[in-house]
C-alpha positions in Angstrom: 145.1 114.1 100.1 146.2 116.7 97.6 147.3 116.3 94.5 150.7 116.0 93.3 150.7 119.7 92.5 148.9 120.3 95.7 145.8 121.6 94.9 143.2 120.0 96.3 141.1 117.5 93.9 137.4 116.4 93.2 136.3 113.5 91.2 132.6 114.0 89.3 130.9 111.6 88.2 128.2 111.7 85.0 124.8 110.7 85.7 122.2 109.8 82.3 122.1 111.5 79.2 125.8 111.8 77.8 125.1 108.3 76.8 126.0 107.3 73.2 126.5 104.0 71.2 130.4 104.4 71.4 130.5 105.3 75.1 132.1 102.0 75.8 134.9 102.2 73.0 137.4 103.5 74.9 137.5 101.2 77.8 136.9 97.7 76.3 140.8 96.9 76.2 141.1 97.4 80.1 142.0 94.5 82.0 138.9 94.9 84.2 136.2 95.6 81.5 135.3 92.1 80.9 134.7 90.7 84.4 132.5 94.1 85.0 130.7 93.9 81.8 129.5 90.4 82.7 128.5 91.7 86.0 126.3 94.5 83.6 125.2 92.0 81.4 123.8 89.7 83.2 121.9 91.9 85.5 120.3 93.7 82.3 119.4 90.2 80.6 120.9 90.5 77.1 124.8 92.4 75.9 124.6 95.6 75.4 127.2 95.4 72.8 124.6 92.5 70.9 121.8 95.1 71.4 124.1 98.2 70.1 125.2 96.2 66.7 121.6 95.6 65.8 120.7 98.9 65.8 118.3 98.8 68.4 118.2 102.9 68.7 116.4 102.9 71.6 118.1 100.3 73.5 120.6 103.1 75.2 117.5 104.6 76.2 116.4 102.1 78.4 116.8 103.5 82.8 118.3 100.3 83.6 120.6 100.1 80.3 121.7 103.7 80.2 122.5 104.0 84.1 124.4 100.5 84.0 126.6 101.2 81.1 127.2 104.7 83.0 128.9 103.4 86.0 130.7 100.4 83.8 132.5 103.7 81.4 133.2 105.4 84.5 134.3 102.8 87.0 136.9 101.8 84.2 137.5 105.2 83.2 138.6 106.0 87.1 140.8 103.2 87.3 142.7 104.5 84.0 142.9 108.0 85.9 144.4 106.5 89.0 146.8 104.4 86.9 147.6 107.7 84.9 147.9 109.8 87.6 148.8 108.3 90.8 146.2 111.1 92.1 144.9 110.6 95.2 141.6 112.4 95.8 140.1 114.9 98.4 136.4 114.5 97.2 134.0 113.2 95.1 130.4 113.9 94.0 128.1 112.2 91.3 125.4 113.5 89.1 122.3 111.5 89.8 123.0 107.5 89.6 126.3 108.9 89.0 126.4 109.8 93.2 126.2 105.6 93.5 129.3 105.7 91.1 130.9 108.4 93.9 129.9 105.9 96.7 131.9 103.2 94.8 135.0 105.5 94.3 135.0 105.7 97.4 135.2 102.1 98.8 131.7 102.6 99.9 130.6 99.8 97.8 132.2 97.0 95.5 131.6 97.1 91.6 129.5 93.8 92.0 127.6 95.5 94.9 127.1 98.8 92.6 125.7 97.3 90.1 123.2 95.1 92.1 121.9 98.1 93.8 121.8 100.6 90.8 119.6 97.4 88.8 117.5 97.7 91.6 117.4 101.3 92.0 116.3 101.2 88.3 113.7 98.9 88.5 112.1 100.8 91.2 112.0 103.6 89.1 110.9 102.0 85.9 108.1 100.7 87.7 106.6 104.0 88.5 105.9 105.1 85.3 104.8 101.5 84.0 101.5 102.8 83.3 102.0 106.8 82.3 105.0 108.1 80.7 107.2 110.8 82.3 109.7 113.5 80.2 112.3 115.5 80.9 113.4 118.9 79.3 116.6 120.6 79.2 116.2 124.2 79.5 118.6 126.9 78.9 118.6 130.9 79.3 115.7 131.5 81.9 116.4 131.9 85.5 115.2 129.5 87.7 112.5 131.2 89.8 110.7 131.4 86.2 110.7 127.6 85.5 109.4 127.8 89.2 106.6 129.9 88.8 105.7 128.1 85.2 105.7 124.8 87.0 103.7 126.3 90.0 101.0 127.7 87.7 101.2 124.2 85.8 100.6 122.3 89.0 98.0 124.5 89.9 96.0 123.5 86.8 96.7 119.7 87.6 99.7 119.1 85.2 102.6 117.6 87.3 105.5 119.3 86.1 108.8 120.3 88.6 111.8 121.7 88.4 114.4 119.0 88.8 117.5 119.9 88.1 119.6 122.4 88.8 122.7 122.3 86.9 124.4 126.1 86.8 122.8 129.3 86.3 121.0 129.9 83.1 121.0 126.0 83.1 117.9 123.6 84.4 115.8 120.9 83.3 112.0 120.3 84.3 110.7 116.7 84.9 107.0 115.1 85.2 104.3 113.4 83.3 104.5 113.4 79.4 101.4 116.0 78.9 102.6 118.3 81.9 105.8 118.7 80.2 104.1 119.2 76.6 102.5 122.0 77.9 105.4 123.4 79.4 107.8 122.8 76.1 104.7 125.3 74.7 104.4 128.0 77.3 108.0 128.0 77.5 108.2 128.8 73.4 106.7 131.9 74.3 109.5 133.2 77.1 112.0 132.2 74.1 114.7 130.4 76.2 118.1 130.0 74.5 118.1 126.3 74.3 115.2 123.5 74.8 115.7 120.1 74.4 113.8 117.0 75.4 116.8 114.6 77.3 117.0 111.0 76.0 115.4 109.2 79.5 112.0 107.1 80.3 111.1 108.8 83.1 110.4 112.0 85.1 113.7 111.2 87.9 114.0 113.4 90.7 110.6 114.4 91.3 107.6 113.2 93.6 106.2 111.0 90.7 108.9 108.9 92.3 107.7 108.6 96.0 106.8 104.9 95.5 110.8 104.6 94.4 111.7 106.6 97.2 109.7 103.9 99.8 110.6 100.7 98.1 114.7 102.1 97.7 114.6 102.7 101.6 113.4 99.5 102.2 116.0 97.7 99.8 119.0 99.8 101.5 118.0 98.7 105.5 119.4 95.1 103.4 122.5 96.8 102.4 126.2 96.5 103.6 127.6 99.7 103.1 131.5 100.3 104.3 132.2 104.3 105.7 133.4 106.1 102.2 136.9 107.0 102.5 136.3 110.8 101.3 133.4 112.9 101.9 130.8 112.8 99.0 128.6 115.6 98.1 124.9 115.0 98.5 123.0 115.8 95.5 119.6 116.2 97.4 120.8 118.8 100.2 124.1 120.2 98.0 125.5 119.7 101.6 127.3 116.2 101.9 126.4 113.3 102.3 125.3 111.8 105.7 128.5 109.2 107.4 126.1 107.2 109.5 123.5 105.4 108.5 120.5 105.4 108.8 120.7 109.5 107.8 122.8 108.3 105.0 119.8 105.2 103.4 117.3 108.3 104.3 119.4 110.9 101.8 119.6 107.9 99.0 116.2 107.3 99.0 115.3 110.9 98.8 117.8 111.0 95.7 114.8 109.3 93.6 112.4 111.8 94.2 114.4 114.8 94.9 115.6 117.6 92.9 119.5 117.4 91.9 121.4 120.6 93.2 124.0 120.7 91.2 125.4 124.1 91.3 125.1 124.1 95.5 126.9 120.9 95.6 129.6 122.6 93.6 129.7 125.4 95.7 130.1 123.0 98.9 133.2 121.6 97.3 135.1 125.0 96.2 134.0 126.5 99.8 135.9 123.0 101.5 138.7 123.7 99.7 138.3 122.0 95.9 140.8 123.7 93.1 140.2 120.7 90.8 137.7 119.5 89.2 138.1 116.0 87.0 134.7 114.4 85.3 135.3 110.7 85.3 133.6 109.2 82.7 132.0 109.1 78.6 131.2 112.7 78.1 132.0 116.5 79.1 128.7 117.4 80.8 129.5 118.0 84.1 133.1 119.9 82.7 130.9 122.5 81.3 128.5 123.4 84.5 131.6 123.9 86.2 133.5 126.8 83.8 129.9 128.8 84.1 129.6 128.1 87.9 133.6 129.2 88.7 136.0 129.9 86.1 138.7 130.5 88.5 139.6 127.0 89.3 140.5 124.0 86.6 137.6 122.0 85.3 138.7 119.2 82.9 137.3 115.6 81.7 138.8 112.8 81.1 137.9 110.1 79.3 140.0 107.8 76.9 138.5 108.1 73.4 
């Protein structure tokens, strides 16, 4: 359905790496936030908010911690927008754990459901760099067939480095194990990029480092009761959409893990179906700003309430 002012409306969703100690400020009054932090709570084994007043720094940092507390802000954080608004919605797309949080605006999935299969998501990803670290770098002001090549000529040497995100033009990050990247950060010095910045995670996601996540995530989902999504969801893998039937839609999931995110294509699908507006749902403007350098035409805006 449109919007009230008739322009057709998409829902993002954050995915990792917007997080912050206050990200769950402005949502612990809601009505719902308890029941749903419990649910967080006791699938992570200890309260984040415990964890947060110690001053346990790199708590937040944890896969499991920072992708839970993502879809907690943000499933809250869509029900303020609906009881704001009154919007109904055309589409939605996630950013990396944040296509699960998609799914659930959707009706795909139930909040209890979500965060049962996003704790298992994580642990499958955790456990493939139990034994050798993984980094990611932010990159900004090269174009992409560069990082490419870099990462090519890497691999070629034996350092697994890929590109694996791609956010906007101008605007990627590069994933893969902690020496590959090192030695990327170093040769990228050298094409003096605008910005470079190491992003706050535990692992390389959304490249093959992950295939074992990729298998054991497949697996899990054959398990899974999944109801048709009530809007069509952008696939992050593809930057088409995401499959209707299963098992084409376990198949794109799984890939997720060990898959680059297209971002900027799955941007593109929406504004070529029809998208005008663009709301971010959650803590954080990330996804606000690939948007104004992918199409300024149409409205990007977040919201959030601080």
């Amino acid at each position: 359905m449109p919007t009230a002012d008739g322009e057709p409306l998409a829902l993002l969703f954050p995915g990792q790496g917007a997080h912050d100690v206050k990200m769950l400020d402005g949502v612990r009054d809601h009505p719902a936030f308890a029941g749903r932090y419990a649910l967080v709570a006791d699938a992570l084994g200890s309260s984040p908010f415990d964890a947060i007043a110690s001053g346990n720094a790199a708590y937040l940092n944890q896969n499991r911690v920072t992708a839970l507390l993502t879809l907690l802000v943000s499933s809250i954080s869509l029900d303020l927008f609906r009881e704001k608004t009154g919007h109904r919605v055309d589409f939605a797309s996630g950013y990396s754990v944040g296509q699960w949080t998609a799914l659930y605006a959707a009706s795909a999935v139930s909040f209890e459901q979500l965060v049962a299969i996003v704790a298992q998501r994580s642990a499958l990803m955790d456990a493939c760099f139990a034994d050798a670290p993984g980094a990611m770098l932010a990159v900004i002001g090269l174009k992409a067939e560069v990082l490419e090549n870099l990462c090519d000529g890497l691999r070629a040497k034996s350092q697994r480095v890929w590109v694996s995100n791609y956010n906007c033009v101008g605007q990627y990050t590069l994933a893969g194990a902690e020496e590959a990247v090192a030695h990327a950060e170093a040769a990228l010095a050298e094409l003096k990029p605008k910005k470079m910045a190491r992003v706050p995670v535990s692992g390389a996601w959304h490249t093959p480092l992950l295939a074992a996540a990729h298998a054991g995530f497949a697996a899990y989902l054959a398990g899974v009761a999944l109801a048709p999504a009530e809007v069509p969801i952008v696939d992050n893998v593809s930057g088409g959409w995401l499959p209707a039937e299963r098992p084409a839609l376990d198949r794109q999931l799984a890939r997720h893990l060990d898959h680059p995110v297209l971002w900027e294509q799955g941007m593109r699908a929406l504004l070529a179906a029809g998208a005008r507006r663009f709301v971010e749902i959650g803590y954080g403007n990330v996804l606000t700003k690939f948007g104004f350098f992918i199409d300024r035409s149409v409205e990007h805006q977040a919201f959030y309430v601080s």
